[in-house]
N, C-alpha and C positions, 0 to 999 in steps of 0.2 A: 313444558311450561312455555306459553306462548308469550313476547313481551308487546310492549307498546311502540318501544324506541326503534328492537333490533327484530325485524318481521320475521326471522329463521325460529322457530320452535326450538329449546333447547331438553336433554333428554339430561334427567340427573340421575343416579341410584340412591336412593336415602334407607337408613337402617331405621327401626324403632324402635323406642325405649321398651324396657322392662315392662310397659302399662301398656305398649301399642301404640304409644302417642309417636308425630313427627313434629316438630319446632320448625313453623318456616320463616317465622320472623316477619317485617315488614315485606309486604310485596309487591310497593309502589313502582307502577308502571307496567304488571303482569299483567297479563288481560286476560289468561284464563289455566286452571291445574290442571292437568291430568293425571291420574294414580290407575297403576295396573297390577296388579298383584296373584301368584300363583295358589289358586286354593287346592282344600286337600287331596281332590281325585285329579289333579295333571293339568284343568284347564286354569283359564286366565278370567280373572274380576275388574274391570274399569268401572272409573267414576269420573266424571268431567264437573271442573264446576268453572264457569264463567267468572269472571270479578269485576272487570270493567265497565257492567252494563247498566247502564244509565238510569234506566225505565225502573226496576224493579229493585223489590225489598226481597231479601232473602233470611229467612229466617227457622229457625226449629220449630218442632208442632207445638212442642211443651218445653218450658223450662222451670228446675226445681232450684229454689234459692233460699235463705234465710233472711230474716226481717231488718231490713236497712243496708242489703247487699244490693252493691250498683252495679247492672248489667249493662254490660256493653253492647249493643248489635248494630253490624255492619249497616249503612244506610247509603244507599246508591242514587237515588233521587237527587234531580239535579236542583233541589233548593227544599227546606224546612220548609213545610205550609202545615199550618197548624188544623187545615179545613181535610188534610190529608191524612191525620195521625188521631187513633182515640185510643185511650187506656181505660176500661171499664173494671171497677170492681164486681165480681158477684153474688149472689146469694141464692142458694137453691136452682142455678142454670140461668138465672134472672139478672140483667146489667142493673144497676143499683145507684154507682155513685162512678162519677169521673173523674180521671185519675191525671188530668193533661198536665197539670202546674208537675206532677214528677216525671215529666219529660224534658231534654235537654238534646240539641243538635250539637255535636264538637267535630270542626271542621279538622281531621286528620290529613289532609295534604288533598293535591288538585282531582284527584280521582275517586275520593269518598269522602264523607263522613260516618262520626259513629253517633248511635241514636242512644244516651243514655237515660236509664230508667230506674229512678231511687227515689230511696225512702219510704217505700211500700212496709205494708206491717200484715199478718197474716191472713191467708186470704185466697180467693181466686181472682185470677185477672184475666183480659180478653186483650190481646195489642192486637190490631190492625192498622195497616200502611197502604197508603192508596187505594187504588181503587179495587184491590183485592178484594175476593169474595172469602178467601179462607182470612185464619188467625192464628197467633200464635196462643198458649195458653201458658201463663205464670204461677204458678203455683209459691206461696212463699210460706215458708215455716215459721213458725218459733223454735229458736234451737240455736245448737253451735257444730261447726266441722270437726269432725275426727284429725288425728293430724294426719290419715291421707288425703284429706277436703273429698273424701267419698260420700260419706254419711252426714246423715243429721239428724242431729237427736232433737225430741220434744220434750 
């Protein structure tokens, strides 16, 4: 973990839940994660992800969600510009209807914001951020969570 403050890299060992997940909690002032991990024939898996970086939106390809569920995503961009950000509805691969009034900038402290996106009802959606050529895709159900929040029912 590289930080902001203290220029030395720090090396942690972290265990995972039951599900694989790890909890890192806030991580104001990292500037970027490293994960290495032993797979099953002897060698080593890394993955780096940067945090700090100004310029860009990082996001999933797709995200699956139920109707009036407010997603959070990271937004790195050093200011909201609405000429910057489009939320399209779809129809048959086709943008239809825009979705920008269910966008919302929340300033999470000096090194990010988060970009929230609610209210959406079912449907496909397109977000793109900046000057990105890709997108992420929204998909939103009708339905409710399991009580592992894995599944969604219609």
């Amino acid at each position: 973990m590289g930080h902001s403050i203290n220029s030395k890299p720090k090396a942690i060992s972290l265990a995972t839940d039951d599900e694989g997940k790890i909890g890192l909690g806030l991580l104001e002032h990292v500037k970027y994660v490293e994960a290495t991990v032993n797979d099953s024939v002897g060698g080593n898996i890394s993955k780096h992800w940067d945090l700090l970086i100004k310029e860009q939106f990082n996001a999933q390809d797709s995200y699956d969600i139920i109707e009036d569920e407010v997603l959070e995503l990271p937004y790195t961009l050093p200011s909201f510009d609405p000429s910057q950000v489009s939320l399209l509805q779809l129809k048959d691969g086709y943008p239809i209807v825009s979705f920008y009034k269910n966008l919302k900038c929340i300033n999470k402290c000096a090194f990010y914001n988060v970009l929230q996106i609610f209210g959406l009802k079912e449907g496909s959606y397109n977000l793109r951020v900046g000057n990105n050529t890709s997108y992420s895709k929204i998909e939103v159900h009708r339905g409710i969570y399991w009580e592992t929040e894995k599944f969604i029912l219609k």
